[in-house]
N, C-alpha and C positions, 0 to 999 in steps of 0.2 A: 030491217032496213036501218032502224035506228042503229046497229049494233055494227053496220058497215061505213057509215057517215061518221063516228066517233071515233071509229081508226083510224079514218081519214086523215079528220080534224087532228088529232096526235100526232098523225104523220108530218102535217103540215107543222104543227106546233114544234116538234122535236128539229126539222129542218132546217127552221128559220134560227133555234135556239146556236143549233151549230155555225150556220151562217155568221148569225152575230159573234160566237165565241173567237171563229176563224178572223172573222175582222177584228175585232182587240186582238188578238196574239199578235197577226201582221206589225198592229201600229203600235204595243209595246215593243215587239222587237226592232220595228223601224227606229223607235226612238232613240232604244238603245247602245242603236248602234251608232247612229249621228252625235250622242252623247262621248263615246268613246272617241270618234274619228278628227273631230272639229277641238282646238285648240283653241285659244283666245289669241290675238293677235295682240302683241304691246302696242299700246296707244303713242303714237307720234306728237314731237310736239313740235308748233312751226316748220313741219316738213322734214323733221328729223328725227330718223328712229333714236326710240331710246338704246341707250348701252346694253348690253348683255352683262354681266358683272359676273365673273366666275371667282372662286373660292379656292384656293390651295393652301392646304395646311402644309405648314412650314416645320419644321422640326430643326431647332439649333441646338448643336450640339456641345456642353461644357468642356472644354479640354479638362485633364487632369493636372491639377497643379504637380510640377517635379523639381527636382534639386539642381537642376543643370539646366541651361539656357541655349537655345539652338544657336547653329554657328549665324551670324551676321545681326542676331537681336539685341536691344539694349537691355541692360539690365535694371530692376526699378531701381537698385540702389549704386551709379556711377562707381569705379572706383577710383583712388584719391591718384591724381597726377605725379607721375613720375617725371620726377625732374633727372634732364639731360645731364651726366656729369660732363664738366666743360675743366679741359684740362687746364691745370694752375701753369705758372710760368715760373719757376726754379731761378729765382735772381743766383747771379754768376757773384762770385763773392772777389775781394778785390786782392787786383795783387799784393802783396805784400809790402814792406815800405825795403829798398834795398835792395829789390829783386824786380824793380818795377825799370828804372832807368837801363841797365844790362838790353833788358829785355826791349828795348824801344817804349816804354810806356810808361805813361803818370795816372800811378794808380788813384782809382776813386777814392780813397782813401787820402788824398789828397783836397783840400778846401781853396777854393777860390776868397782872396781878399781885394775889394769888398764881396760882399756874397753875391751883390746883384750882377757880379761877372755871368755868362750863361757858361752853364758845362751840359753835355750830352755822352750819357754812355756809350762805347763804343759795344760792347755787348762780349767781352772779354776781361771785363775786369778790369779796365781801362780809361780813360777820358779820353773822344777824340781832340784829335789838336790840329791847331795850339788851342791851351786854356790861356785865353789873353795873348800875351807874350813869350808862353813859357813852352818847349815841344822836348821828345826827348828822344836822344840818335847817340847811337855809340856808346853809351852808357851813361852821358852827359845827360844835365838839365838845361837845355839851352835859353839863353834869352834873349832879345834881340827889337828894339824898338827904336822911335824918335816921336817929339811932335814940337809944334811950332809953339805960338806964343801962349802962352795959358797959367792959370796957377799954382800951386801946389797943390800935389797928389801921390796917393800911396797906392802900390798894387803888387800883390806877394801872393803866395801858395801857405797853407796851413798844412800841416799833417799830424796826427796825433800820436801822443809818447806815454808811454805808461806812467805812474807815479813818480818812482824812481829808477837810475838808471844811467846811460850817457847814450849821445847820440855824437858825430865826427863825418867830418866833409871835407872836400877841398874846394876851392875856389881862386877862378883867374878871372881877372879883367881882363880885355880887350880896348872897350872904350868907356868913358866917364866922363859926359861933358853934361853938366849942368844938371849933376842928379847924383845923387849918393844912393849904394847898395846896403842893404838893409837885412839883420839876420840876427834873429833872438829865440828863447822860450819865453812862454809867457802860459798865463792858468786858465786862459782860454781862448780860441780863435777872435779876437780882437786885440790891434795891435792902440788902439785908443782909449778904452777904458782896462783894460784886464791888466793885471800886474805883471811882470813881464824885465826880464833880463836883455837889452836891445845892446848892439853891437854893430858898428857902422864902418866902410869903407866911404868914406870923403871925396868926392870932386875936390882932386889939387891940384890940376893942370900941369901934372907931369907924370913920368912911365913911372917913379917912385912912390907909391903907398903906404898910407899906415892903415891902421883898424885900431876904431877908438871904441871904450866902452861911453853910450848917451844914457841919460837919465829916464829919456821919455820920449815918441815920435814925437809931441809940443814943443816943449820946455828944450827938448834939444841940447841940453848944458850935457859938455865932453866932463866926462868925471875921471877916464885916465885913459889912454893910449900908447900906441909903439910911434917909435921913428920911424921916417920912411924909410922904404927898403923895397930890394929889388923882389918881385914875384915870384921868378923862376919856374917851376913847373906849377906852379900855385899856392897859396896859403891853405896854410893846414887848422880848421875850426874844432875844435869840443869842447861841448856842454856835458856838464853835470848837472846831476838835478835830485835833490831830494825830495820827501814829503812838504817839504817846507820853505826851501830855497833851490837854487840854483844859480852856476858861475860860467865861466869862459875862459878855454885857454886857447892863443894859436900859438905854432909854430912849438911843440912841445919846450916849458922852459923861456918862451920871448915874451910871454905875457900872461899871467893871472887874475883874473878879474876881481873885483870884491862880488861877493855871495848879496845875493836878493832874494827878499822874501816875494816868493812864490808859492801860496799855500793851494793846494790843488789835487784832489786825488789823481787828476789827469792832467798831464802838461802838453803843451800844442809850441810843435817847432814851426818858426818861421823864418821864408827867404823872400826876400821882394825888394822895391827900389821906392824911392821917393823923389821923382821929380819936383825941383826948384823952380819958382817962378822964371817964365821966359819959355823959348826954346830950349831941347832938351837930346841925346842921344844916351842910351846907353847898350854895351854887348856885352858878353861874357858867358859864362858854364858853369855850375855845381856838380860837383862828379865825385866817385867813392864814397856814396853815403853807407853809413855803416851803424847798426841799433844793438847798443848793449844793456 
């Protein structure tokens, strides 16, 4: 009996062993698996989830440096500004002295006396006109003025003459009331200080003239002259001129001037008038100018 109660007892022991072993295994695995299942929830704060924060690895990539620059990029080193050519203006060089009157024109090459007369290129080689008084039609140099009461004053055209040489014109009056016509070389465009061989037709109040040689547009003293006489198609003027002096002859043979020292590597012809105090007219033409 004893030996059937001790089985028992075993039976009962080993049972209960399994029972227990079965309930741990249940509740290790129940754990385990609540462990795997269950997440933590991120903790809120003031009722607002936190962020999720994701990660992205970025990869930037170096270009290769190259020798050429794609089309529309600057370059690190600018380069140097091209300057616009901007075309020049080719000055028209001036008529000629001789070829200028023919031609209807008073070449630039002509000077206004005083200087502060205004002149404006015509864009030909040319001065428009009139300069002052003076225009030029038919081959003539015309002149043509008046003014009322006022004082003495001088106003002529310049043109420049080589060293030596001769230069020759003709000249008519028209009218001559209260102003002498005025016509020299001299060693530089001033008919007031520059040394200068001057030659004058007189206000005589008659169609009769002479042409006297003056000392100075001042001083005015007649140092020699012709007789009156009649015009005709005009008086006939040439200058000579050295390095050193210069003379006047008109009318070939009706008058010789005495030689004045003009010392000037460049001699300046002049023709212009001098009104006398008062009112004044004067007309007349310079024509056939001729340069040798």
């Amino acid at each position: 009996m004893s030996d059937r109660k001790s089985a028992r007892i075993d039976s009962a022991i080993i049972a209960a062993l399994i029972g227990v072993c079965g309930t741990i295994t249940v509740t290790i695995i129940t754990l385990f698996a609540n462990r795997i299942q269950v997440s933590p929830t991120p903790t809120s704060v003031s009722g607002f989830a936190s962020p999720t924060v994701s990660f992205t690895e970025t990869v930037t990539s170096s270009p290769a440096p190259t020798d050429t620059v794609p089309p529309g990029e600057s370059t690190s080193t600018p380069a140097p500004a091209t300057e616009t050519p901007t075309p020049s203006i080719t000055p028209v060089p001036p008529v000629p002295l001789g070829a200028d009157w023919p031609a209807g024109c008073i070449s630039t090459l002509w000077k206004p006396y005083p200087s502060i007369v205004p002149t404006i290129p015509r864009g030909d080689g040319c001065w428009q006109e009139p300069v002052h008084v003076f225009s030029a039609e038919s081959g003539d140099l015309d002149f043509l003025t008046e003014r009322g009461n006022g004082g003495t004053e001088i106003y002529g055209l310049f043109a420049p003459l080589p060293e030596s040489g001769s230069v020759s014109f003709r000249v008519r009056v028209e009218e001559l009331n209260n102003v002498d016509l005025l016509m020299g070389v001299y060693a530089a465009p001033d008919v007031i200080n520059a040394a200068g061989l001057l030659m004058v037709i007189p206000d005589e109040k008659s169609n009769r003239l002479s042409i006297l040689q003056k000392d100075d547009v001042l001083s005015y003293n007649t140092l020699q002259g012709t007789e009156r006489m009649d015009q005709e198609d005009g008086f006939s003027i040439t200058f000579n001129f050295t390095p050193n002096s210069a003379s006047g002859t008109v009318n070939p043979g009706l008058l010789v001037t005495n030689p004045v020292s003009v010392v000037s590597p460049q001699k300046w012809l002049f023709l212009g008038y001098k009104g006398l105090p008062g009112a004044y007219r004067i007309e007349g033409r310079f024509f056939a100018l001729n340069l040798n």
